[in-house]
Structure formats: structure tokens, C-alpha cells
PyMOL commands that place a pseudoatom at each C-alpha (Angstrom):
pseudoatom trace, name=CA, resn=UNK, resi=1, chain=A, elem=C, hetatm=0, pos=[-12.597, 6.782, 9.251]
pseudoatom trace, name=CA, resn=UNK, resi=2, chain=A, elem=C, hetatm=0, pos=[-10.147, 7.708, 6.893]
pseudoatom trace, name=CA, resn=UNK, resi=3, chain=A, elem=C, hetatm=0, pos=[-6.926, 6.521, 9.630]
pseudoatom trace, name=CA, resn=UNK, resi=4, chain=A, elem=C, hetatm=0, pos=[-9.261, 2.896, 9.642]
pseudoatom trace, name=CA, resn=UNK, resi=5, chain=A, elem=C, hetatm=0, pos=[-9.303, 3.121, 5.814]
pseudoatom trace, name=CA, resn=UNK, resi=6, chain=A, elem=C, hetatm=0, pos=[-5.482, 3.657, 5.196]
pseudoatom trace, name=CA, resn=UNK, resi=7, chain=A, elem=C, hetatm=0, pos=[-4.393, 1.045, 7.885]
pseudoatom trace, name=CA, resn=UNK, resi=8, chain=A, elem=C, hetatm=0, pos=[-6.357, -1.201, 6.511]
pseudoatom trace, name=CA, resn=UNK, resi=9, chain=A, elem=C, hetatm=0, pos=[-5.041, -0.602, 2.906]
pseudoatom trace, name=CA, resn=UNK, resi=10, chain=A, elem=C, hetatm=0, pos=[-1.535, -0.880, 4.457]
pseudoatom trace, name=CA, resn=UNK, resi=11, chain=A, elem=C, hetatm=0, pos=[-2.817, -4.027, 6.005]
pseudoatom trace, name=CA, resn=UNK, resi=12, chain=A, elem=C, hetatm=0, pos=[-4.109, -5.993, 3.224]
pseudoatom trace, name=CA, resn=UNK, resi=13, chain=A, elem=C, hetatm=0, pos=[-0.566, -4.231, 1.100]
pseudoatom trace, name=CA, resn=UNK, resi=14, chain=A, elem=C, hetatm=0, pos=[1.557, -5.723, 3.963]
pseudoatom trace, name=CA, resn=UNK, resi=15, chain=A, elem=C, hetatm=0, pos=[-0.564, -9.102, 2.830]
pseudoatom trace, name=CA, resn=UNK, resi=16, chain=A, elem=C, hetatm=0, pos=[0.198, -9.181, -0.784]
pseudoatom trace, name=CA, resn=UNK, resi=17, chain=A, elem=C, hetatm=0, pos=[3.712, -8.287, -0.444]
pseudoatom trace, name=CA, resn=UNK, resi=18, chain=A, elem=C, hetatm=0, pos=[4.114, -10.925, 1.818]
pseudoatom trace, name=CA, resn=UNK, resi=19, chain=A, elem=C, hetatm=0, pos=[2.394, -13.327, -0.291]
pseudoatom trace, name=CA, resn=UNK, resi=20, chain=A, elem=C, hetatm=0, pos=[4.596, -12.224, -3.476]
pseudoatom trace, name=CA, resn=UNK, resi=21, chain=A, elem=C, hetatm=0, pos=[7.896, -12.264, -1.414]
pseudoatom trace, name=CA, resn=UNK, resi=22, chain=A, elem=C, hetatm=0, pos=[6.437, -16.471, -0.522]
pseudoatom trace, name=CA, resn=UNK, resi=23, chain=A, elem=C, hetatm=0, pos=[6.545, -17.005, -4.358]
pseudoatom trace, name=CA, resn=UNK, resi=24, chain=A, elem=C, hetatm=0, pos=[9.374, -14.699, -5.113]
pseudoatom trace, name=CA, resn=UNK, resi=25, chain=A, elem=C, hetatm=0, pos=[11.329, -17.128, -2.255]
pseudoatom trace, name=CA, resn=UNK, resi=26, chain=A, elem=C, hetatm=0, pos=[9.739, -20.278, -4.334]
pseudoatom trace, name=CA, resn=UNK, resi=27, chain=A, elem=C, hetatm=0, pos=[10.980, -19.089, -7.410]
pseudoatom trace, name=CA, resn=UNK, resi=28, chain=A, elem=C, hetatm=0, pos=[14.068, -18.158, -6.758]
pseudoatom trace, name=CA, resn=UNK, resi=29, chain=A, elem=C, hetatm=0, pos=[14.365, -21.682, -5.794]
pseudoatom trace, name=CA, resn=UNK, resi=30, chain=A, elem=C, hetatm=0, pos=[13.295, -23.137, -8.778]
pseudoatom trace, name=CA, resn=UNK, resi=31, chain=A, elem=C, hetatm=0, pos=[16.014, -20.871, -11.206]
pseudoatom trace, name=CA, resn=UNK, resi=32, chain=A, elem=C, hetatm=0, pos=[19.026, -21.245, -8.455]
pseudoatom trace, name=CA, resn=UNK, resi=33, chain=A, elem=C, hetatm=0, pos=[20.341, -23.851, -10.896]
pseudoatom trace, name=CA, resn=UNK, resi=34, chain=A, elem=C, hetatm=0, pos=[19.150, -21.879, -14.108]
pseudoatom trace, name=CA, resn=UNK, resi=35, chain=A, elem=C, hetatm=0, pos=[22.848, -22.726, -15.816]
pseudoatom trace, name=CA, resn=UNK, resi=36, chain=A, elem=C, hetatm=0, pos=[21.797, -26.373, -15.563]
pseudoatom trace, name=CA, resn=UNK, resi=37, chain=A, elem=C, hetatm=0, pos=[18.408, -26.300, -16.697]
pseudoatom trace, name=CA, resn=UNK, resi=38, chain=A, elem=C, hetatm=0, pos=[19.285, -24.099, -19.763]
pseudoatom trace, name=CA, resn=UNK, resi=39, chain=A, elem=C, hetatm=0, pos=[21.665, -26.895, -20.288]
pseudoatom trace, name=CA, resn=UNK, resi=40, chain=A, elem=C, hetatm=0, pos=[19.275, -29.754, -19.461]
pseudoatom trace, name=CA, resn=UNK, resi=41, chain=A, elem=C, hetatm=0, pos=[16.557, -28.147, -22.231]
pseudoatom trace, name=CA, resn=UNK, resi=42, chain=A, elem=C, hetatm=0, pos=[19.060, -27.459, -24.728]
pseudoatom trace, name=CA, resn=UNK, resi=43, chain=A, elem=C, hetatm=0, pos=[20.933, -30.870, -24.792]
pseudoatom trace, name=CA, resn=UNK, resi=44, chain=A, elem=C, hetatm=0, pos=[20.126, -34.211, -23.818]
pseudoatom trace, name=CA, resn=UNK, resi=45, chain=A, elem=C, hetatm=0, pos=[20.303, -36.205, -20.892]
pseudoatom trace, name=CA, resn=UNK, resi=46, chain=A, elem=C, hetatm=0, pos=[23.229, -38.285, -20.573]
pseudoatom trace, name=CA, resn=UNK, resi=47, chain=A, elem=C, hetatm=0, pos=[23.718, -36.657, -24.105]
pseudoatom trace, name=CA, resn=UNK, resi=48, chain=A, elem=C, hetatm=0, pos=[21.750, -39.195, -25.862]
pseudoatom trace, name=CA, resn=UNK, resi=49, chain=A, elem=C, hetatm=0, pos=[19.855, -38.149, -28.349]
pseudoatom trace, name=CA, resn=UNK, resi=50, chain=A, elem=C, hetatm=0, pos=[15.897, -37.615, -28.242]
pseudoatom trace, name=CA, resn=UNK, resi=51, chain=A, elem=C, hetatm=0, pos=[13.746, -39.858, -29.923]
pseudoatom trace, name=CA, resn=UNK, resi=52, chain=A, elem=C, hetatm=0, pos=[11.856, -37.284, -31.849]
pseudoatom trace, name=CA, resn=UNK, resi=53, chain=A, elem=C, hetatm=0, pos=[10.647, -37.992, -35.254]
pseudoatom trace, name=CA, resn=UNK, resi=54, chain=A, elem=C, hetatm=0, pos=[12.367, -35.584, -37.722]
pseudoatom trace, name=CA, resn=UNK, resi=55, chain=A, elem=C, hetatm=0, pos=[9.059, -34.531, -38.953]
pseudoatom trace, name=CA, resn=UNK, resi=56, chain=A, elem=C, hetatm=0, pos=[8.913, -32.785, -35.238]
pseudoatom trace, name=CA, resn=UNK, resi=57, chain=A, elem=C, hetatm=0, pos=[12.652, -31.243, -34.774]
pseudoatom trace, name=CA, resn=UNK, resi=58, chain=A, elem=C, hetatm=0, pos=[11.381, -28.024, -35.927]
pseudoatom trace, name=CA, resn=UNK, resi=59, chain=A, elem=C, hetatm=0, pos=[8.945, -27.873, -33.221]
pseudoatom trace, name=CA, resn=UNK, resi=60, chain=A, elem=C, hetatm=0, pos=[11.149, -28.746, -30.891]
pseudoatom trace, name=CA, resn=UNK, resi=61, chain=A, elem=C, hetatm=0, pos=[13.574, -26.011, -31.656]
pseudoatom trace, name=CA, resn=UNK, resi=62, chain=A, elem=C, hetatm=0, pos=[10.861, -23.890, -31.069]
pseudoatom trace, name=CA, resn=UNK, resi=63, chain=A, elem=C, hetatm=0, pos=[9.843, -25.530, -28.248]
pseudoatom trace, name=CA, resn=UNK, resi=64, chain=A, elem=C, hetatm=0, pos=[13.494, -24.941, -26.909]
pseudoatom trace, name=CA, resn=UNK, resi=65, chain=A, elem=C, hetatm=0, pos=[13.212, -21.351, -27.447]
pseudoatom trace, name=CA, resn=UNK, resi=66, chain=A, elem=C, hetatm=0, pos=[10.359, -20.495, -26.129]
pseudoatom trace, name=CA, resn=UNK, resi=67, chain=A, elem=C, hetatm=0, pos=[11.385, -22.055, -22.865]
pseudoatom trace, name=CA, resn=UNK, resi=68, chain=A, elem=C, hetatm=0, pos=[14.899, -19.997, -23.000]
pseudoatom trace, name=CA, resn=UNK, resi=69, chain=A, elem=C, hetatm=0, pos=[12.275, -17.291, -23.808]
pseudoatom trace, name=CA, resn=UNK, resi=70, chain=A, elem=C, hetatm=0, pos=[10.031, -18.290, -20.279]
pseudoatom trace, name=CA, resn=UNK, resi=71, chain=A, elem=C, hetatm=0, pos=[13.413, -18.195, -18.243]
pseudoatom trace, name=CA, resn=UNK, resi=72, chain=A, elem=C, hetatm=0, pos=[14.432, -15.230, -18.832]
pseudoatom trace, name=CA, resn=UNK, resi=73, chain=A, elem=C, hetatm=0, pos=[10.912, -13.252, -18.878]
pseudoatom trace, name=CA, resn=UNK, resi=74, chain=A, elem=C, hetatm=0, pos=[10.658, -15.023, -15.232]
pseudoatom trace, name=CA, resn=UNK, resi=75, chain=A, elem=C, hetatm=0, pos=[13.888, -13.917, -14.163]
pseudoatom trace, name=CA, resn=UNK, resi=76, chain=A, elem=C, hetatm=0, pos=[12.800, -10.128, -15.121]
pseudoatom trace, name=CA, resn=UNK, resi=77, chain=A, elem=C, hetatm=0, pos=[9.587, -10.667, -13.383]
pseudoatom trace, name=CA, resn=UNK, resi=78, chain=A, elem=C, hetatm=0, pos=[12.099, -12.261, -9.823]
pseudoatom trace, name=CA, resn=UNK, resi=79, chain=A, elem=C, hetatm=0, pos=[13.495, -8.928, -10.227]
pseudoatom trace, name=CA, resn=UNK, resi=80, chain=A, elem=C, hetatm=0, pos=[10.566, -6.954, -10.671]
pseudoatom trace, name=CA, resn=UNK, resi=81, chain=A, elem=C, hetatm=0, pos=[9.057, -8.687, -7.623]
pseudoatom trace, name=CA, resn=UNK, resi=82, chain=A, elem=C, hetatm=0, pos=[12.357, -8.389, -5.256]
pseudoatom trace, name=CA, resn=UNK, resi=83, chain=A, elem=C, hetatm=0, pos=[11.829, -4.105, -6.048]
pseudoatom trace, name=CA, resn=UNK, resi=84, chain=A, elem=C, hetatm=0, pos=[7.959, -4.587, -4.401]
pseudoatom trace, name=CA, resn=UNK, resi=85, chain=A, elem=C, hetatm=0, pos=[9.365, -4.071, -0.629]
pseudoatom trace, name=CA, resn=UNK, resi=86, chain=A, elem=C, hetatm=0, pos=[10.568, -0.594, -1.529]
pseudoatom trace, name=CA, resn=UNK, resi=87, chain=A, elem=C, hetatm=0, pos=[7.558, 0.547, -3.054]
pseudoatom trace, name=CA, resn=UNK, resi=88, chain=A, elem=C, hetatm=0, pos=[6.328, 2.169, 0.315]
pseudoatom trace, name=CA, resn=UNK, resi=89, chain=A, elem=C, hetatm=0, pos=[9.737, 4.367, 0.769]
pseudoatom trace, name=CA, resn=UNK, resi=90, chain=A, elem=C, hetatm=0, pos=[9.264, 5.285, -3.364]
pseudoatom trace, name=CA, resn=UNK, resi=91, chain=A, elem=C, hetatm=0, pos=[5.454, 6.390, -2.565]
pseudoatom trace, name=CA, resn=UNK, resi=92, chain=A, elem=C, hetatm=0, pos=[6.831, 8.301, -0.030]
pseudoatom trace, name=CA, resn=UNK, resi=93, chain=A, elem=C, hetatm=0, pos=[9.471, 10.455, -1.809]
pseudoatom trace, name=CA, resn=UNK, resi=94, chain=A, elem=C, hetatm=0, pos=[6.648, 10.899, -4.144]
pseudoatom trace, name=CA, resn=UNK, resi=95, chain=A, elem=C, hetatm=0, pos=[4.731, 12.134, -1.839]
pseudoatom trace, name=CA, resn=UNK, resi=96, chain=A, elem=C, hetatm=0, pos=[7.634, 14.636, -0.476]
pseudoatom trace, name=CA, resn=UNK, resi=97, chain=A, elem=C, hetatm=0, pos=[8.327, 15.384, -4.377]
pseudoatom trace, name=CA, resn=UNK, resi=98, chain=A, elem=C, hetatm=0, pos=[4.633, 16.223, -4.732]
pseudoatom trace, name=CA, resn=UNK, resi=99, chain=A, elem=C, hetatm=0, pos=[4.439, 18.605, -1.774]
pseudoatom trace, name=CA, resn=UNK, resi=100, chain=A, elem=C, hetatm=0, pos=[7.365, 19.996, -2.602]
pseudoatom trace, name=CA, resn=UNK, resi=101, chain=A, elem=C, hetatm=0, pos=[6.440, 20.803, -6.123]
pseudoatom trace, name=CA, resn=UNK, resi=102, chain=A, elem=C, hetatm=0, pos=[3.088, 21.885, -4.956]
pseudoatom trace, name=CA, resn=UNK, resi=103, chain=A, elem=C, hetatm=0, pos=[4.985, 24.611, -2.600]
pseudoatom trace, name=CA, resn=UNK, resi=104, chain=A, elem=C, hetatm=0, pos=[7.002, 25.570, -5.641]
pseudoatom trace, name=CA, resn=UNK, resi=105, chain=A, elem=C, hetatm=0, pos=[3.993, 26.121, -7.835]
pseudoatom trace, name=CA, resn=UNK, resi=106, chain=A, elem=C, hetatm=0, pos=[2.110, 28.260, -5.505]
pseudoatom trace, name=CA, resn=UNK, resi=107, chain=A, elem=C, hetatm=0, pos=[5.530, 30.295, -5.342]
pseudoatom trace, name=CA, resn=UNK, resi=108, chain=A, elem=C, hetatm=0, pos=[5.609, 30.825, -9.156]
pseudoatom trace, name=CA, resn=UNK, resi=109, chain=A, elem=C, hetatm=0, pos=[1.969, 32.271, -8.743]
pseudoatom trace, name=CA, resn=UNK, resi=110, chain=A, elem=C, hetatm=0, pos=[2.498, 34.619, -6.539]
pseudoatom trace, name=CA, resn=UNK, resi=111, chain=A, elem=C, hetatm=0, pos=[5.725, 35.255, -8.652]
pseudoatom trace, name=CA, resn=UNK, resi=112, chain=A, elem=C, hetatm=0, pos=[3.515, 35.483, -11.585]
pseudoatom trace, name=CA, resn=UNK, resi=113, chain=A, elem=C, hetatm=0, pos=[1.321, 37.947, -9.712]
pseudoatom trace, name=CA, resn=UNK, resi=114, chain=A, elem=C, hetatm=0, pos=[3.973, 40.139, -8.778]
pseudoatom trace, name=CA, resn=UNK, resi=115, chain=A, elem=C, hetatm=0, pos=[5.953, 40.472, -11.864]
pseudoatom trace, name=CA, resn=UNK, resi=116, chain=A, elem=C, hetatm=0, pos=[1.879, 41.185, -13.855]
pseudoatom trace, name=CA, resn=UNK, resi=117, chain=A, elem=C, hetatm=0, pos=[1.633, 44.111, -11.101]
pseudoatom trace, name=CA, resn=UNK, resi=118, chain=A, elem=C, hetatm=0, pos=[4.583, 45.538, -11.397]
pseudoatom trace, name=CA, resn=UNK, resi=119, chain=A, elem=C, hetatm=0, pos=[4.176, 45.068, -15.725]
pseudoatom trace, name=CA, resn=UNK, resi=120, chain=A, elem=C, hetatm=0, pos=[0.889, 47.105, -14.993]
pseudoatom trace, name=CA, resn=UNK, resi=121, chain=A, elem=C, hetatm=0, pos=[2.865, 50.100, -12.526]
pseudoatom trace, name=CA, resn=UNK, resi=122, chain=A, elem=C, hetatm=0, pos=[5.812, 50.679, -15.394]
pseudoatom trace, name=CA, resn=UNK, resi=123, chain=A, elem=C, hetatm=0, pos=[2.965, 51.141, -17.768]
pseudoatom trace, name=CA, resn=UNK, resi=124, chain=A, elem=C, hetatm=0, pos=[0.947, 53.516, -15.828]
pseudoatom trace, name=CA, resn=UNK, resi=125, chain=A, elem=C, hetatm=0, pos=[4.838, 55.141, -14.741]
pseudoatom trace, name=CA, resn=UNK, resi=126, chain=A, elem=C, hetatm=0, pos=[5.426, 55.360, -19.009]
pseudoatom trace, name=CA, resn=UNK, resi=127, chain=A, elem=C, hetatm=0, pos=[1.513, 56.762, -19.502]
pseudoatom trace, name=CA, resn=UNK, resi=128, chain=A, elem=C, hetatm=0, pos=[2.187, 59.246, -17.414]
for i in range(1, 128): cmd.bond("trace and resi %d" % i, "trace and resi %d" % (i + 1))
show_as sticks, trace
zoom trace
């Protein structure tokens, strides 16, 4: 049951990875030519100029930076996604961290056991 359980959970994760590598692909696509649409929101095309009311060119400097903003939180996030295929080998030196720490833990117990006997024989040795 529990074999059924985990391939299925690497099953549907296979899925989902998948899916986020499809818009990882799609979005790398759309910021290949990020130089040029930088360019093409910060300036004009055919460097005309817009025909924005001046009452509005404060909101569209805004405008302007918040979509700088959006580019470069979405290029984070493309980078974020493209680290998603390692996560299995990362859960797995986890996992080997864990156990190994776990090993080491139940050594410093019995450690820790020896060294409180051995407290308690010097003071019986000194009693005596």
C-alpha cells in the first residue's frame, strides 16, 4: 500500500513538473527578447511620442515601472522554476543528511550514557 502510495505521489510529481517545465519552455519564449521589450515599454515605437494627456504621464511612469517590476519578478520565478527538476536529487541528500544525523544522534546518547556512568564510578572511586 504504501509502495502504491509513493509511486503514485511520484507519478502525479512527475505530472506537475512536467506541466511547469511546458510553461517554464513558454516563458522563456516570451522574455528571449527581454532587451527589446524593456526597450519597447520604456520608449516609443518608431520613437514617436505617445499621445497621452499630461494629466496621465504620471501614471504612465508608474505604469512603466511596474512592468520593469513584472519582468524581472518573472525572470526570478523562470529561475525558480528551471531549479524544480532537481528537487528529487535535493530530497534525497536530505534524506541521506537525515539518516546520517539520526546515526550521529543515537551515537551522542550512548556517548552521553557512557561519560554519566563513568561520572557516577569516579564518584563512588572518590567516596570511597
Amino acid at each position: 500500500s504504501s509502495t502504491i502510495v509513493s509511486t503514485l505521489q511520484f507519478y502525479f510529481l512527475g505530472k506537475k513538473c512536467q506541466v511547469l517545465q511546458d510553461v517554464n519552455r513558454h516563458l522563456e519564449e516570451v522574455l528571449k527578447e527581454k532587451k527589446r521589450l524593456r526597450q519597447r515599454l520604456i520608449k516609443p515605437i518608431c520613437q514617436e511620442t505617445l499621445p497621452v494627456k499630461a494629466d496621465f504621464h504620471k501614471y504612465v511612469v508608474e505604469l512603466l515601472t511596474e512592468a520593469v517590476t513584472f519582468i524581472e519578478k518573472l525572470e526570478n520565478y523562470l529561475q525558480t522554476v528551471k531549479v524544480i527538476p532537481q528537487v528529487p536529487t535535493f530530497m534525497k541528500s536530505l534524506d541521506i543528511a537525515l539518516t546520517k544525523t539520526e546515526v550521529l544522534v543515537t551515537d551522542l546518547e550512548e556517548l552521553t550514557e557512557q561519560i554519566l556512568q563513568w561520572k557516577e564510578e569516579q564518584k563512588g572511586a572518590y567516596s570511597d
